[in-house]
C-alpha positions as CSV (number, residue, x, y, z in Angstrom):
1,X,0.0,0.0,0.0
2,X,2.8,2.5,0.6
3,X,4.2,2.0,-2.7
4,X,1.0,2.9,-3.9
5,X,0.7,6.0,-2.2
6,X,4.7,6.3,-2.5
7,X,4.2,6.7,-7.0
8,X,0.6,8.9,-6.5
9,X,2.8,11.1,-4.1
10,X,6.0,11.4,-6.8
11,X,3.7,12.1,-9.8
12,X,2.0,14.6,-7.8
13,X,4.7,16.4,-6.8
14,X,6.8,15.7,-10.4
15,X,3.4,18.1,-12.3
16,X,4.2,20.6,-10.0
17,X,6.9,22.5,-11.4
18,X,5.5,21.7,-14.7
19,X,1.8,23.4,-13.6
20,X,3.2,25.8,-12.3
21,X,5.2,27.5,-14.8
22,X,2.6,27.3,-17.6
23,X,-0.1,29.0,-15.6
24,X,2.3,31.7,-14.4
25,X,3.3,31.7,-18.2
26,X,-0.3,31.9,-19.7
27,X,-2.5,33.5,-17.2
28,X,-2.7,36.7,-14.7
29,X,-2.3,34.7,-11.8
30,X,0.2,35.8,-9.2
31,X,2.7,33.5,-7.4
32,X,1.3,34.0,-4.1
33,X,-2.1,33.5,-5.3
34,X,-1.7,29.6,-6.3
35,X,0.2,28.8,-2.8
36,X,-2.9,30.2,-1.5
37,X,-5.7,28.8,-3.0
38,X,-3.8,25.4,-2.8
39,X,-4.0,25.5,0.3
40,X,-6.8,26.8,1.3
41,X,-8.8,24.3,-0.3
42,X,-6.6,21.8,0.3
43,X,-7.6,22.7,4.1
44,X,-11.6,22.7,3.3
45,X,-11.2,19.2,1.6
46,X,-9.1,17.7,4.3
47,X,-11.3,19.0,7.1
48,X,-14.7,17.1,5.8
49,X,-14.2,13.8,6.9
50,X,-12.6,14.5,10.0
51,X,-15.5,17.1,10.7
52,X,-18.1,14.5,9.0
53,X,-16.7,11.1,11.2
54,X,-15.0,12.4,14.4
55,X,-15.1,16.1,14.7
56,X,-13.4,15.8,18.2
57,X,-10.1,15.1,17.2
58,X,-10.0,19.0,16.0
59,X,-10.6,19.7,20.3
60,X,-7.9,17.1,20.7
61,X,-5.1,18.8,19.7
62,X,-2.3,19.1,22.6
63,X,-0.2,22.5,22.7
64,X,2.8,20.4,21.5
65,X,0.8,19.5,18.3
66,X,-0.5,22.5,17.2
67,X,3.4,24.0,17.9
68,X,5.3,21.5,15.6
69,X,2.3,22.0,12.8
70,X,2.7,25.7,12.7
71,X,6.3,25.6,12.6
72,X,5.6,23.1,9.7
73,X,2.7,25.6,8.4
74,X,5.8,28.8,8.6
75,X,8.1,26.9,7.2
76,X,5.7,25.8,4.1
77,X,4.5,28.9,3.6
78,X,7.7,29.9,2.6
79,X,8.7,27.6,0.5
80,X,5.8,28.4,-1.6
81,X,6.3,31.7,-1.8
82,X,9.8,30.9,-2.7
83,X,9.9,28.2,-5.2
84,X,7.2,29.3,-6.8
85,X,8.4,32.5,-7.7
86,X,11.8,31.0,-8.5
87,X,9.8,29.6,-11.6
88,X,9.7,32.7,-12.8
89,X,12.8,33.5,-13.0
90,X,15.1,29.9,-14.0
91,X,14.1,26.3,-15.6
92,X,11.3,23.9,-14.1
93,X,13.9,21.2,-14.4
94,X,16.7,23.6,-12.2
95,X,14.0,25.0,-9.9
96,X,12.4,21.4,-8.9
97,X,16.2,20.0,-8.7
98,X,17.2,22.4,-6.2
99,X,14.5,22.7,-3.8
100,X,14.6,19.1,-4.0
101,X,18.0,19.1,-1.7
102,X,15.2,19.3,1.4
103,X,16.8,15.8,2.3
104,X,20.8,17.7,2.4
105,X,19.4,20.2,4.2
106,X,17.6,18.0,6.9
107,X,21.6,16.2,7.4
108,X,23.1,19.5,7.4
109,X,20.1,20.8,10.1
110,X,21.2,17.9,12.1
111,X,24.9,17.8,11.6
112,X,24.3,21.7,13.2
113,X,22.7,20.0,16.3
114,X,26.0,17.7,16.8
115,X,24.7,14.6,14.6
116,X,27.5,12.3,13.6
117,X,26.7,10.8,10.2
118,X,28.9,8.1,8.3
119,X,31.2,9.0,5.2
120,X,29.0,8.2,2.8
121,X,26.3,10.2,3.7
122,X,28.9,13.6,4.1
123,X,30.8,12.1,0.7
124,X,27.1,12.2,-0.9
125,X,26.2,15.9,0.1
126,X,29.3,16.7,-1.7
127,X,27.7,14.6,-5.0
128,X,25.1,17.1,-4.5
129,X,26.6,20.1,-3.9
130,X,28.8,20.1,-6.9
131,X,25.5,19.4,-8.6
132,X,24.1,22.5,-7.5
133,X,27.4,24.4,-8.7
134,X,27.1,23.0,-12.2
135,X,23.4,24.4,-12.1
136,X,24.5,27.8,-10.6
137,X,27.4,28.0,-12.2
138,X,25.6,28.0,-15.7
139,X,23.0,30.1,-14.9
140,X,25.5,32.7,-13.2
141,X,26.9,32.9,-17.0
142,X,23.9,32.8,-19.0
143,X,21.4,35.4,-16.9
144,X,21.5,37.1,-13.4
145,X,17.6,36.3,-13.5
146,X,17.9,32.3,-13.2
147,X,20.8,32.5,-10.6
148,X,18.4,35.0,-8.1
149,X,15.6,31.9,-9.3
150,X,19.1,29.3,-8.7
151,X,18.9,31.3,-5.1
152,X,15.2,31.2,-4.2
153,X,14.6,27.5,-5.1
154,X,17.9,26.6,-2.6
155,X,16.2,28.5,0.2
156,X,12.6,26.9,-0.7
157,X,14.6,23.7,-0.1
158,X,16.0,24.1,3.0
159,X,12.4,25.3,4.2
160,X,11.1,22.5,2.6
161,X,13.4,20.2,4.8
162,X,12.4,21.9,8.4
163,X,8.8,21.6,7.1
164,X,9.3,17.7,6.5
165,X,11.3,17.4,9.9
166,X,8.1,19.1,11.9
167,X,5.4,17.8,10.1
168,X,7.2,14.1,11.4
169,X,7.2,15.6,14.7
170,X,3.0,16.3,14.5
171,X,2.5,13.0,12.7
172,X,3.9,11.0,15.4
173,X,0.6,11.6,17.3
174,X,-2.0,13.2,14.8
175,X,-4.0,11.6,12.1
176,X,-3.6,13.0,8.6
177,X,-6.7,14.6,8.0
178,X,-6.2,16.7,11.7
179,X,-2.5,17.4,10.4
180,X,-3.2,18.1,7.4
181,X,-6.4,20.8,7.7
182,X,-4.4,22.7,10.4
183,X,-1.2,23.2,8.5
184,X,-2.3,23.9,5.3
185,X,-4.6,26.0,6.8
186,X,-2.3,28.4,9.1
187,X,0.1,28.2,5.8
188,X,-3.0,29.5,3.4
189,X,-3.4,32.4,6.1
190,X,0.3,33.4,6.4
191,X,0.5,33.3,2.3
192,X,-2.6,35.7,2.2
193,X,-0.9,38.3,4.5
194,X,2.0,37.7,2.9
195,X,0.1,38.4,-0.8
196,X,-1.7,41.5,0.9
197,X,1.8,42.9,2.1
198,X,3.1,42.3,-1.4
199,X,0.3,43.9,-3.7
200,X,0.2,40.2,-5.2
201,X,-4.0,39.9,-5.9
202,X,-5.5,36.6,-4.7
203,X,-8.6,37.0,-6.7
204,X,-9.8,38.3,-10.1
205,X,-8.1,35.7,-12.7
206,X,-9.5,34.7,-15.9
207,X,-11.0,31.2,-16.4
208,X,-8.0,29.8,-17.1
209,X,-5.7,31.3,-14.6
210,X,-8.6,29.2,-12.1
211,X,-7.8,26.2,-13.9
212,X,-4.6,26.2,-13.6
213,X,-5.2,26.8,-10.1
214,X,-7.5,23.9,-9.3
215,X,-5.2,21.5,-11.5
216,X,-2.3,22.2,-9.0
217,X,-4.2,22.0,-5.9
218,X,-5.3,18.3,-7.1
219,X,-2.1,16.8,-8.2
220,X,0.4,18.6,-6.2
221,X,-1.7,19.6,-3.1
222,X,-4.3,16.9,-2.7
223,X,-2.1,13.6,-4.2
224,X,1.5,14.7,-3.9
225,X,1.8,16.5,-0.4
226,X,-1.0,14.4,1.1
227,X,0.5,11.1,-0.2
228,X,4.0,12.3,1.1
229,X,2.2,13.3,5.0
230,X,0.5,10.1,5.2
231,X,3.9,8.3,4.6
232,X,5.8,10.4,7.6
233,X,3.3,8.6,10.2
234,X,4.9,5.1,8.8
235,X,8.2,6.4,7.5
236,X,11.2,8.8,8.7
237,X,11.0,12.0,7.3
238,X,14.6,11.6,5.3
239,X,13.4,8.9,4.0
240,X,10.1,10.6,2.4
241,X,12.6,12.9,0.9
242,X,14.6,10.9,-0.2
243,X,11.5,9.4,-2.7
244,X,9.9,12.5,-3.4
245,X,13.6,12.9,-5.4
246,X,12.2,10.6,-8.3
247,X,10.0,14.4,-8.5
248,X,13.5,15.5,-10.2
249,X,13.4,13.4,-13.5
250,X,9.9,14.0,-13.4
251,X,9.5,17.6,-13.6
252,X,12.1,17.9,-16.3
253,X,10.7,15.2,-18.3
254,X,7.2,16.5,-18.2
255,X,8.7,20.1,-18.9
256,X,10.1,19.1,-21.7
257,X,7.1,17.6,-23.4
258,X,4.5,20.3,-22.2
259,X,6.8,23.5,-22.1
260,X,9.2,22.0,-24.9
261,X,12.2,23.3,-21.8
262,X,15.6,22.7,-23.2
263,X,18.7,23.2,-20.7
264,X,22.4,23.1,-21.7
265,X,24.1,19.5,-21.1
266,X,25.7,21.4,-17.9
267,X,22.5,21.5,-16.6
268,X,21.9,18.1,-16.9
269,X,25.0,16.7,-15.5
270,X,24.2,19.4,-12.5
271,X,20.4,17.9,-12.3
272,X,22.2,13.9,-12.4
273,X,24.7,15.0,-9.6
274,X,22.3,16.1,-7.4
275,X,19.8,13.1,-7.7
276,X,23.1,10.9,-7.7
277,X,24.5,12.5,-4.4
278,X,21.2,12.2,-2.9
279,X,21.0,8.5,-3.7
280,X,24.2,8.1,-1.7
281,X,22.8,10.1,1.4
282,X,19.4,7.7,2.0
283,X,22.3,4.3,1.2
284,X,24.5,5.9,3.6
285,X,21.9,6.3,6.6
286,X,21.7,2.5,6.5
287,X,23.1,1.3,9.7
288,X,25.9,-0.9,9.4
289,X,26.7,-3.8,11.5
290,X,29.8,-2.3,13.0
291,X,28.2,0.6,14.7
292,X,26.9,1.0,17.9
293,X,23.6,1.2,18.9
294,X,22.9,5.3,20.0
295,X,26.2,6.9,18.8
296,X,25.8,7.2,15.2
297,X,22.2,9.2,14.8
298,X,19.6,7.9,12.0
299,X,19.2,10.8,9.5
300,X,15.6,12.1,9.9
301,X,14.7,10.1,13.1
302,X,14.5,13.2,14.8
């Protein structure tokens, strides 16, 4: 069943990036305005059946649970804001491989908190991070535009990684649907005041603008973010990042046949490094059978 739910949750999340960018390209609809109404209704449609079957469980929310889902709400918030407005500015393929680094970023979050990790987990964030030059490093020479996109999509990533690290913490003792509703929910309020601060509009679009809108919140929203929360309760949260990675060769395949997106071959070797590195982190976590029990942390056991 998780496998299921695993390849729902990766094509999702891989017609993201893709979705995105074409109804930013083709319609008056803002950045701020599609991580709003994705999650916003997102929140109505995860609310029903928890308000339809056991409406309590909204009462039963502990101070420690609604703490670690607003953290996770903040820190989502964000990363809309900023990947999606990276879009804008550099490739679906380079936007979607960088903010996909959420699983370096959860090692490096950790290594800051005195984690030991083994070699190949420190050798694979190297992998990755001369991936990221390559992208960079092309973009740097080719338009100051894509590197400040290069930029935006590295910080949605490392949001994206404190997101997955809290949203574990909530799961541990919340049901999806409770989870789910209140985070998306605080994270559709802090995107509207951050839209209102911004003079980005959050209504007024053309038909298609809305069906761009409502074609994101289904795939990416509903099927890939959902899929990916209901996985934390049974899975560590490196781990769910580590899968949602197959969302790299996704997004840039399904760019390149809907948005005909070409990239230089740099690109591409930067794009393979990354999901190569990455590879190596998740094999690296694996304990061995020479270490001891409590000394060398699990990545994304936290």
């Amino acid at each position: 069943m998780n496998f299921i739910v695993a390849a729902l949750g990766v094509l999702g999340v891989a017609s993201s990036g893709p979705l995105i960018a074409g109804t930013l390209g083709a319609t008056s609809v803002t950045a701020l305005a599609i991580a709003f109404w994705r999650n916003a209704i997102a929140a109505v449609v995860m609310a029903s059946p928890v308000l339809i079957r056991e409406p309590r469980q909204f009462r039963k929310i502990t101070r420690r649970e609604f703490t670690w889902s607003a953290v996770a709400a903040v820190a989502l918030a964000f990363h809309f804001a900023c990947f999606i407005t990276a879009l804008e500015l550099t490739s679906v393929a380079a936007a979607t491989a960088l903010v996909c680094l959420q699983s370096a970023w959860i090692a490096v979050f950790q290594l800051l908190r005195g984690t030991r990790h083994r070699w190949p987990v420190l050798v694979g964030l190297g992998i990755a991070l001369g991936g990221v030059a390559a992208i960079t490093g092309f973009d740097m020479g080719t338009s100051p535009k894509a590197l400040l996109g290069d930029i935006l999509a590295l910080a949605g990533g490392a949001l994206a990684g404190l997101y997955t690290l809290a949203g574990g913490k909530a799961r541990r003792t919340m049901g999806i649907g409770t989870y789910t509703t209140l985070c998306y929910g605080i994270c559709a309020a802090i995107v509207a005041v951050l839209a209102l601060t911004g003079g980005q509009r959050l209504v007024g679009f053309d038909a298609g603008g809305w069906l761009g809108i409502v074609a994101i919140t289904v795939c990416a929203q509903l099927v890939g973010h959902t899929a990916f929360n209901h996985l934390l309760a049974t899975m560590s949260p490196l781990l769910v990042s580590m899968i949602i990675l197959l969302e790299i060769p996704g997004a840039a395949l399904l760019a390149a046949i809907f948005l005909h997106e070409t990239l230089p071959a740099g690109t591409y070797a930067g794009l393979a490094l990354i999901l190569g590195g990455l590879a190596v982190v998740v094999a690296g976590q694996r304990r061995g059978k020479g270490d001891v029990d409590g000394k060398i942390a699990e990545l994304g056991t936290d």
